[in-house]
N, C-alpha and C positions, 0 to 999 in steps of 0.2 A: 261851580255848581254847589248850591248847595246841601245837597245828600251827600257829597265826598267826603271821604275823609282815606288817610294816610295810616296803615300799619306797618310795622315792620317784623321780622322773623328770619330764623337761623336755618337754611332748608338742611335736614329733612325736621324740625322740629314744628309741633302744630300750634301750639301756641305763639299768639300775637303780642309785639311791643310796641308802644309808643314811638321808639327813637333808637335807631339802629345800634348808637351804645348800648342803650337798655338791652336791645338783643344779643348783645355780644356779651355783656354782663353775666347773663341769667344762667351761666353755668360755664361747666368744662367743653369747650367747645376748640379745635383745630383749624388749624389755617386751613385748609380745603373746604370749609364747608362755608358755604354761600352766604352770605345776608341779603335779604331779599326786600325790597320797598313795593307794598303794596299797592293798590289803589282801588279801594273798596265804594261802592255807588250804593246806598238803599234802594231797595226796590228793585234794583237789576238782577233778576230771576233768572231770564232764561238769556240763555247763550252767555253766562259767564266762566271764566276760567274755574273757577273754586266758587264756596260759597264758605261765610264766617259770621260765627255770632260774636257781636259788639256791641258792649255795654255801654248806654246812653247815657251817660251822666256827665258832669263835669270833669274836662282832663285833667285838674288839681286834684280833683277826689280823688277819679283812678289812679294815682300815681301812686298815692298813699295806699294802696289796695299790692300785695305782692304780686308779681305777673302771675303764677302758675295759678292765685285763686281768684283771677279775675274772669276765669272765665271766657277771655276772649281766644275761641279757636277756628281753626281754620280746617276745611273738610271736603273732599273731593265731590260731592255729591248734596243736592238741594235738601234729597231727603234726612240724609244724616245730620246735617244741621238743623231743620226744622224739628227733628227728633231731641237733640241734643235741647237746642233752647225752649221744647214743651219739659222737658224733663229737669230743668238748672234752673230756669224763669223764676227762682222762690218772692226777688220783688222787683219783676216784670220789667225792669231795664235792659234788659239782653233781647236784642233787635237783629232780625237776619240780614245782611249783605252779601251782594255778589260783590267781587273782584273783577276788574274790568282790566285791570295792567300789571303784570310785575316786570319789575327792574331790577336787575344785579347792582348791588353797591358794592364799591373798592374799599378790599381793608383801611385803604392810604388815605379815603374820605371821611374815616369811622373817629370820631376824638375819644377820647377817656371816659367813662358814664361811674360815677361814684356816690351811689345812694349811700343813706351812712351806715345801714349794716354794713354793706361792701368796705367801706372805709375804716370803722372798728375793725373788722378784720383784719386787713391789711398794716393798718394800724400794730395791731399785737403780732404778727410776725415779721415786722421788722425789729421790733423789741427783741424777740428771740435769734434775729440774726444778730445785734450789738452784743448779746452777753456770751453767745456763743464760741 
């Protein structure tokens, strides 16, 4: 279909990723807590599990965009999100969806996700582990 599209996310956090690396990336996060694969439909209002606003643009652009200021969250309630995206909409790419599926993903499924901040970083403390 095409209104579908694929989020993913670290439950209990509300912000949405691309790729469930990305969500395991996006901070200090412990082995108990869930990665989640969405699956969000446009248009599907009622009788959805959640509802999230999702930024329409090209998945290259978004990438280049940090998760936390993309904007894309995820919200128990139609009206919360339609609130959220009349108030954040500054240039009218933020589009509401229901969520029609989630799915638990396995640690054991998740590969390594290394944007190059990520990787600079990492980067200079292994430096500090060699001189150490």
């Amino acid at each position: 279909m095409e209104n579908e599209i694929k989020r993913y996310r670290v439950r209990p956090k509300r912000y949405l990723c691309l790729s469930p690396e990305e969500a395991v990336s996006t901070g200090i996060t412990i082995g108990e807590e869930t990665v989640e694969e969405l699956l969000l439909i446009k248009g599907l209002l009622f009788g959805s599990l959640l509802y999230a606003s999702i930024r329409e643009i090209d998945e290259y652009e978004l990438m280049k965009i940090p998760v936390e200021e993309r904007k894309e969250r995820l919200f128990d309630s139609r009206k919360e999100a339609a609130r959220y995206i009349s108030e954040n909409n500054t240039d009218g790419t933020l589009v509401l969806y229901g969520v029609k599926e989630i799915k638990s993903i396995s640690r054991e499924n998740i590969g390594t996700f290394e944007s190059t901040g990520t990787s600079q970083v990492l980067n200079e403390l292994k430096k500090f582990e060699k001189t150490g």
